[in-house]
Every structure is written in structure tokens, then in C-alpha cells.
C-alpha positions in Angstrom: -3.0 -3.2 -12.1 -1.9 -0.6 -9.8 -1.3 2.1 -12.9 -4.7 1.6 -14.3 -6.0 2.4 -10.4 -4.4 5.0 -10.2 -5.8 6.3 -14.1 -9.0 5.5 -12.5 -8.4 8.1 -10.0 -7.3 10.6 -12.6 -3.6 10.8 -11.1 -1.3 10.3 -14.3 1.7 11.4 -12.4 1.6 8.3 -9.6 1.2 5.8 -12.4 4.0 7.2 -14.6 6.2 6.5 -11.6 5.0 2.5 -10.6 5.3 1.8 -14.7 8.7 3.7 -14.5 9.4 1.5 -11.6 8.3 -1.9 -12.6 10.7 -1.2 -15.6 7.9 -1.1 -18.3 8.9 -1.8 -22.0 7.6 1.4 -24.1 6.6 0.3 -27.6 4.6 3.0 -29.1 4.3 6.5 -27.2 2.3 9.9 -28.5 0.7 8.1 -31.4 3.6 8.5 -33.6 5.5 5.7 -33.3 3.7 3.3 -35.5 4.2 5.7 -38.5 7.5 6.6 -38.2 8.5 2.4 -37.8 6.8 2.1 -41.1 8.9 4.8 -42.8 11.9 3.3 -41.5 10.9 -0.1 -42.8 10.1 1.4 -46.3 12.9 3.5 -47.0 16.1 1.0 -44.8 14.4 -2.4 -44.9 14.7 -5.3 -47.5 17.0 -3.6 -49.7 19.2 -6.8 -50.4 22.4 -5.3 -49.5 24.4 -2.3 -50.5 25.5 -3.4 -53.4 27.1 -1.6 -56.7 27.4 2.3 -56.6 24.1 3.1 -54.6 25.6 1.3 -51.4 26.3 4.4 -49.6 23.4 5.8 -50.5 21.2 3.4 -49.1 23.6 2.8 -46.0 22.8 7.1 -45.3 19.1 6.3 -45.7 19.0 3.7 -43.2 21.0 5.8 -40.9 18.4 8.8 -41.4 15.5 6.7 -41.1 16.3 4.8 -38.0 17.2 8.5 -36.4 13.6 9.5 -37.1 12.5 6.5 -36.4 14.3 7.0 -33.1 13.2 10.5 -32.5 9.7 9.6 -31.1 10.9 7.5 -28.4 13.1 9.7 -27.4 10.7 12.9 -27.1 8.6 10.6 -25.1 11.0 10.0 -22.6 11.5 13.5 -22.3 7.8 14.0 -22.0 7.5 11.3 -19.2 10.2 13.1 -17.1 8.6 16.6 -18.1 5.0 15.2 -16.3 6.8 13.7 -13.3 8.7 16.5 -12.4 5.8 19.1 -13.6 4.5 19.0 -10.0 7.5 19.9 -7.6 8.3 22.2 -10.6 5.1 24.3 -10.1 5.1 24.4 -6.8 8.4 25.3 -6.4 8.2 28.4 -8.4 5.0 29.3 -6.8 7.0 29.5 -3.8 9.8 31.8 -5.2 6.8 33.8 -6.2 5.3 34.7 -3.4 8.6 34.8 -1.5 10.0 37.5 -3.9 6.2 39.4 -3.5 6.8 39.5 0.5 10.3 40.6 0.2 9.5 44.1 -1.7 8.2 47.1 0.8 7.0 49.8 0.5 9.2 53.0 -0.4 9.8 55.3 2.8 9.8 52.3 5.3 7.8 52.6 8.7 4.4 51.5 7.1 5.1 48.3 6.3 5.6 45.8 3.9 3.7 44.8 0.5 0.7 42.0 1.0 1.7 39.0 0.0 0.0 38.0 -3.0 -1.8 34.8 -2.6 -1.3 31.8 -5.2 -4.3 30.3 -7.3 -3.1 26.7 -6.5 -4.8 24.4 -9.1 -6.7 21.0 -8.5 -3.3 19.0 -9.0 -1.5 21.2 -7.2 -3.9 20.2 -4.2 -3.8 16.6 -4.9 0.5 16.5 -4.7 0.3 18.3 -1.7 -2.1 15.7 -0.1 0.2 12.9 -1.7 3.0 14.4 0.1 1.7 14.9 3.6 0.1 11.4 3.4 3.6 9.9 2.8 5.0 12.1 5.7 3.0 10.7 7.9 3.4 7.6 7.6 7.3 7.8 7.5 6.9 9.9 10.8 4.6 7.4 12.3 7.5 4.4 11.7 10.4 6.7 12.1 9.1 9.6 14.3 11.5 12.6 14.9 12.5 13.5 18.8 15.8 12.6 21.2 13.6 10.4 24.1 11.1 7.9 23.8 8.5 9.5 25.3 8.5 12.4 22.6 8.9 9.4 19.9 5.7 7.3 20.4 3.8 11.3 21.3 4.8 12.2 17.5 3.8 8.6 16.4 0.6 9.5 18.1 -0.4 12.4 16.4 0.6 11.3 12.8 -0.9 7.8 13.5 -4.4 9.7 14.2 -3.7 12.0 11.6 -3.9 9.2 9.1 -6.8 7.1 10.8 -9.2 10.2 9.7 -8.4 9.9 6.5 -8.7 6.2 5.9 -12.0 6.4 7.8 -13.4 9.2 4.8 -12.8 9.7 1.4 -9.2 9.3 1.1 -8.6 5.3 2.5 -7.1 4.3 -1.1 -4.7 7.1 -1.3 -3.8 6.2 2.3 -3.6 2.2 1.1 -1.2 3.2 -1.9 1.0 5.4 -0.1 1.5 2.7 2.2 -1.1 3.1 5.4 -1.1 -0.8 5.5 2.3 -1.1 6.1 2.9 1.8 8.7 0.1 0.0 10.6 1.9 -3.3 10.6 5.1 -1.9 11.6 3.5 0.3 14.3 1.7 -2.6 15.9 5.2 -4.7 16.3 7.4 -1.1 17.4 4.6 0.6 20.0 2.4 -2.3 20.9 3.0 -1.4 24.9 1.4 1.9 24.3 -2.2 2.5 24.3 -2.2 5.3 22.7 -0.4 4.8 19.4 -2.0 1.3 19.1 -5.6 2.5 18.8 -5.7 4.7 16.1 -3.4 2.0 14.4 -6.9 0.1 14.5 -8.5 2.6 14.1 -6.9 3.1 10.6 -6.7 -0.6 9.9 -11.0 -0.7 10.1 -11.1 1.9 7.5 -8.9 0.3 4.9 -10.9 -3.0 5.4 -14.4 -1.4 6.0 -14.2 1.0 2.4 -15.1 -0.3 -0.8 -12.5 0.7 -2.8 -9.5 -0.7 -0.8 -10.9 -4.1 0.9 -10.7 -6.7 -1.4 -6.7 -5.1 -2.2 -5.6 -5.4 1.7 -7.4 -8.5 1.3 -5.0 -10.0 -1.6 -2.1 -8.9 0.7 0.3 -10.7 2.6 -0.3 -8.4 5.7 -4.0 -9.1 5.4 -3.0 -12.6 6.6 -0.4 -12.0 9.4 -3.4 -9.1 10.5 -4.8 -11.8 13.4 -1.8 -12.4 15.0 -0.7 -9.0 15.3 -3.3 -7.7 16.5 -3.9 -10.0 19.3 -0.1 -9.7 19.9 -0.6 -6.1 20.3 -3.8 -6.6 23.0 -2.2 -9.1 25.5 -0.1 -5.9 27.2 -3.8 -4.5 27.9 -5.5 -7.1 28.2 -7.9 -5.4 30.9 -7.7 -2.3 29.0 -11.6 -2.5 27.7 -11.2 0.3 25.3 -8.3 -1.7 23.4 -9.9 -5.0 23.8 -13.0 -3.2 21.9 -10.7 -1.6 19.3 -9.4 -4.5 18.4 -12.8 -6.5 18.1 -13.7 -3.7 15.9 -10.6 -4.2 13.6 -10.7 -8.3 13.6 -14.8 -7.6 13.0 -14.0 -6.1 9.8 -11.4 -8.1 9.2 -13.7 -11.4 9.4 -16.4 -10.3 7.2 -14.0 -9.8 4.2 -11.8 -12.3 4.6 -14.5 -15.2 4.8 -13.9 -18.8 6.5 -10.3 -18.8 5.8 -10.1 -15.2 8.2 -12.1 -16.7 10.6 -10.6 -19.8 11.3 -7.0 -17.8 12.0 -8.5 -15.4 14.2 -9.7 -18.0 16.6 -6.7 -20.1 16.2 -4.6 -17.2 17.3 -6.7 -16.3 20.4 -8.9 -13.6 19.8 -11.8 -15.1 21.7 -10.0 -15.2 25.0 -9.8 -11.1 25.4 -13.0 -11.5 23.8 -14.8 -13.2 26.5 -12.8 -11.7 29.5 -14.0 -8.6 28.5 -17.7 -9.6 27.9 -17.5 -11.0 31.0 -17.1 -7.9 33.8 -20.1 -6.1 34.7 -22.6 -3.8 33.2 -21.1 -0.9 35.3 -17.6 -1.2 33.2 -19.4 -0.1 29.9 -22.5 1.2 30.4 -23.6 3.0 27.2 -22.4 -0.7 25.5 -19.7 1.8 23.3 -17.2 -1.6 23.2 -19.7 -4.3 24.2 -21.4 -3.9 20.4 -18.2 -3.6 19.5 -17.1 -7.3 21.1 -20.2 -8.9 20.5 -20.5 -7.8 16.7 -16.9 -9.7 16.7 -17.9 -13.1 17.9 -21.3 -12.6 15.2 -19.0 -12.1 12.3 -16.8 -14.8 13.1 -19.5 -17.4 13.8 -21.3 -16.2 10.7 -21.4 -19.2 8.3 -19.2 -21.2 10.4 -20.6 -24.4 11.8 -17.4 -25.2 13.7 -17.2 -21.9 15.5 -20.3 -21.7 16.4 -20.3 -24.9 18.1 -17.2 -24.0 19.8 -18.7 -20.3 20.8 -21.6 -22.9 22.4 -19.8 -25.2 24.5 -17.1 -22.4 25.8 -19.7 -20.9 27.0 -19.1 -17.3 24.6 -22.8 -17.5 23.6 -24.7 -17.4 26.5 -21.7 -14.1 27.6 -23.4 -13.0 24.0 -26.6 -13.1 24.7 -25.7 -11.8 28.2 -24.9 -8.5 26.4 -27.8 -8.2 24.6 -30.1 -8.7 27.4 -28.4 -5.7 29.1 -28.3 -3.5 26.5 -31.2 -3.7 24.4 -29.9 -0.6 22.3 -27.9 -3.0 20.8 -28.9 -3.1 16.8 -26.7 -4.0 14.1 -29.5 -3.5 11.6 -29.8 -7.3 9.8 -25.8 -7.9 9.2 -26.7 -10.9 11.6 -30.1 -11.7 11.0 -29.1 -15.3 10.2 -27.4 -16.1 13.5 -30.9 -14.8 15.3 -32.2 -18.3 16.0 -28.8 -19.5 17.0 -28.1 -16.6 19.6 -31.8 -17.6 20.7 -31.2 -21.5 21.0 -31.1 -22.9 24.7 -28.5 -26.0 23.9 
């Protein structure tokens, strides 16, 4: 499943290597396969034994037909390790190019040097190099580089918002593949008593569950069901940090809309709606452009959406009137019909 994704995404190289991994059988490669296992079986097969004086004979023509029959696989493991490797191949010799073009000067000296000459890199070229940095970052982000702490978690940082851009645009499943899921995990359990590496980490944990073409495959992960309890593990060191307590909202919002009942039910079970209504709960004056309020409120919506039992427990907790609270005191609230169905309820007196 994962090598016809990534064919879907016109990168041939990545799903050479997961087959290659996953120890695929090869039975018919380049097309020519097929023929050459039918000459084989005409000229070596069903002979009847090698018999009178044509015995050798026929032994030699079994040999020479299961050698070209042979052949084909063969070339075709050479061409898989020729595609895999054609990328660091390319780009390394682009590299001795243009560092033998900045090593010549000019005859007479004093002027200076040669211009470098710049390198067409192609499309694919582009698209390795993006690989590449992708997986750096999230290998820095776990294992940053540095001697203290201090310079550890600032290097985690930087990569960890690095890679939050890109899972909130156009790259989140080339983030997801080259294992953004898993840094986020492991950064949530290493750095959770630092506010800064933990909020791009939900940052970058919205954007995975929030695009189309990488929800529903965090969803079938493990992770995707030990998300709750990390996250709220991750919050309880802030827990009057409003900023992180609307972060996380944000992520466990997302969270409950793709995961369904199932998602909802462990978020509540592992505490979510605690921070949730402490931080609904301070004044007007501790948020007042409602930047994190929408963010909290659009939380409890999602998971009381189609839920009977959590909405009866938002009710006599008191979390709904703190919800309607909210949206009394900022009436810039919108979230444009995703809750339209909980209207009435958020309106009921009892």
C-alpha cells in the first residue's frame, strides 16, 4: 500500500526501497521474463531424461537455457540498484562539477577567480533534496546536535517548526512518510517541560490530521490512539499557559473529528476537559481577540458532536454554559456550519 502511494506521487525511487525492504518476491521484471521462462521450458523441460547418446546434449541445453532464462532477473536487479542510487549519483557529480569550475582562475592572478557555473538541477533532483532535508529534521528534532541542554531543545525548536510549515501546506504526506508522526510522538515524551518545542509539535500534529491526503493513514496508526494521552501528558506542566492549553485543543479538535466516537470517548477519559474548562473559565481580558478561546470551544463542539453521553456530561459539569459563556463574549466567533447541529443544544436552558 505504501509503494503504490508513493507511485501515486510519481516518486519511483522511495517505493523501490519499502518493496526492497519488505523483502518483495520479484517474478517477472522489464517485460521479458515471461518469454524467456517459456524458452527455457521448451527447449530443457519434459525431455524424459538424458537418455542414449543425446544426453549431454540436452543436459548443455538446459544449462544454456536456464542461463538466459536467468539473465533477465539478473539485469533487473542491476536496474533496481541503478535507479536507487541514480539520485546521490547525480548530485554528487554535480557537486564535483561545479567544485572543479570554482577551483580554475583566471591566468595572471589578482583579478580573481572564474564564476562558478551554476547547475540545471532537474525536477527529481529537487524532490531528493527535499526528501533529504525532511528526514534531517526530524532526526535533529529527536536527536538534536549541541553539548547543554539548553542548545538541545533550541535546535529541536527550530527543526520542529521547520517541519510544522510543511505539514501545514502541500508537503504533510511527504512529512507523514518520512516519519513526522513519529518525531512528534517522541518529542512530546522527551521536551514536554518546554513550551516552546511542544507547540509546534501540535502544530505539526494538526496538519497531518487536518490534510486530506494523510488523515485517514495517522488515523489507522497505533500513535493515532496513544495521541490523547500524550498530549494531555504534555499540557499538565502548563497547565495555565493559555497559549498551550489552546494548541492543544486545536490538535485534540482535529483529532476528534477524524477519529469519530471511539476518539472522542478517549479524549475525555484521559482528561482533556479539565484544562479545557480552566482555561475557558478566566476572564475576557486573558484573550481578548478569542485567538485560543475558538480554539477551546471548537474542542468541546467536536467532541460533543454526535455523542449523547458527552454532551450530557459537558451539561451537568457545567462546560456548556463556560461554552456559551465564550460565545456571548466574542460574537466574532464563526466556525462556518461544522457545528450547526449542536446550535439548539448550545442554546438549551437545561
Amino acid at each position: 500500500e505504501a509503494a503504490l502511494d508513493a507511485v501515486r506521487v510519481n516518486d519511483v525511487y522511495l517505493a523501490v526501497e519499502w518493496l526492497e525492504g519488505n523483502d518483495v518476491t520479484k517474478t517477472m521484471m522489464l517485460g521479458n521474463g515471461g518469454a524467456n521462462n517459456n524458452n527455457y521450458n521448451n527447449n530443457g523441460g519434459g525431455g524424459g531424461g538424458d537418455r542414449g547418446g543425446g544426453g549431454v546434449m540436452r543436459q548443455q541445453q538446459q544449462q544454456q537455457s536456464f542461463a538466459s532464462s536467468a539473465s533477465p532477473f539478473k539485469s533487473s536487479d542491476n536496474e533496481v540498484r541503478r535507479i536507487t542510487q541514480q539520485s546521490s549519483s547525480s548530485v554528487a557529480d554535480r557537486q564535483q562539477t561545479t567544485t572543479m569550475n570554482s577551483s580554475v582562475t583566471r591566468r595572471g592572478g589578482g583579478a580573481g577567480s572564474v564564476p562558478r557555473a551554476r547547475v540545471a538541477y532537474t525536477v527529481d533532483d529537487m524532490y531528493q533534496a527535499r526528501k533529504r532535508a525532511v528526514m534531517m529534521l526530524a532526526m535533529m528534532a529527536v536527536n538534536p546536535p549541541g553539548g547543554s541542554k539548553k542548545e538541545q531543545e533550541a535546535y529541536a525548536c527550530r527543526s520542529l517548526t521547520a517541519i510544522s510549515r510543511l505539514a501545514n501546506g502541500s508537503s504533510a504526506y511527504m512529512v507523514l512518510m518520512l516519519g513526522g508522526a513519529r518525531c512528534a510522538t517522541d518529542c512530546l515524551k522527551v521536551y514536554s517541560a518546554n513550551k516552546e518545542v511542544i507547540i509546534p509539535v501540535f502544530r505539526l500534529l494538526r496538519g497531518l490530521l487536518t490534510n486530506m491526503s494523510t488523515m485517514m493513514k495517522l488515523k489507522k496508526q497505533q500513535r493515532f490512539r496513544l495521541l490523547p494521552k500524550a498530549i494531555c501528558e504534555s499540557v499538565y506542566p502548563h497547565y495555565h499557559d493559555l497559549e498551550v492549553c489552546g494548541e492543544a485543543a486545536h490538535t485534540l479538535w482535529a483529532a476528534a473529528t477524524v477519529g469519530g466516537t471511539d476518539t472522542q470517548d478517549r479524549i475525555t477519559a484521559v482528561g482533556a476537559v479539565d484544562f479545557i474548562r480552566d482555561a475557558l473559565a478566566r476572564p475576557k481580558s486573558d484573550d481578548p481577540t478569542a485567538k485560543h478561546t475558538k480554539k477551546l470551544i471548537g474542542c468541546l463542539l467536536a467532541l460533543a458532536t454526535h455523542n449523547k453521553r458527552i454532551q450530557d456530561m459537558l451539561v451537568n459539569t457545567g462546560v456548556r454554559a463556560l461554552i456559551r459563556k465564550g460565545l456571548v463574549e466574542h460574537s466574532s466567533i464563526s466556525f462556518h456550519g461544522e457545528f450547526a447541529s449542536l446550535r439548539d443544544w448550545t442554546k438549551a436552558e437545561f
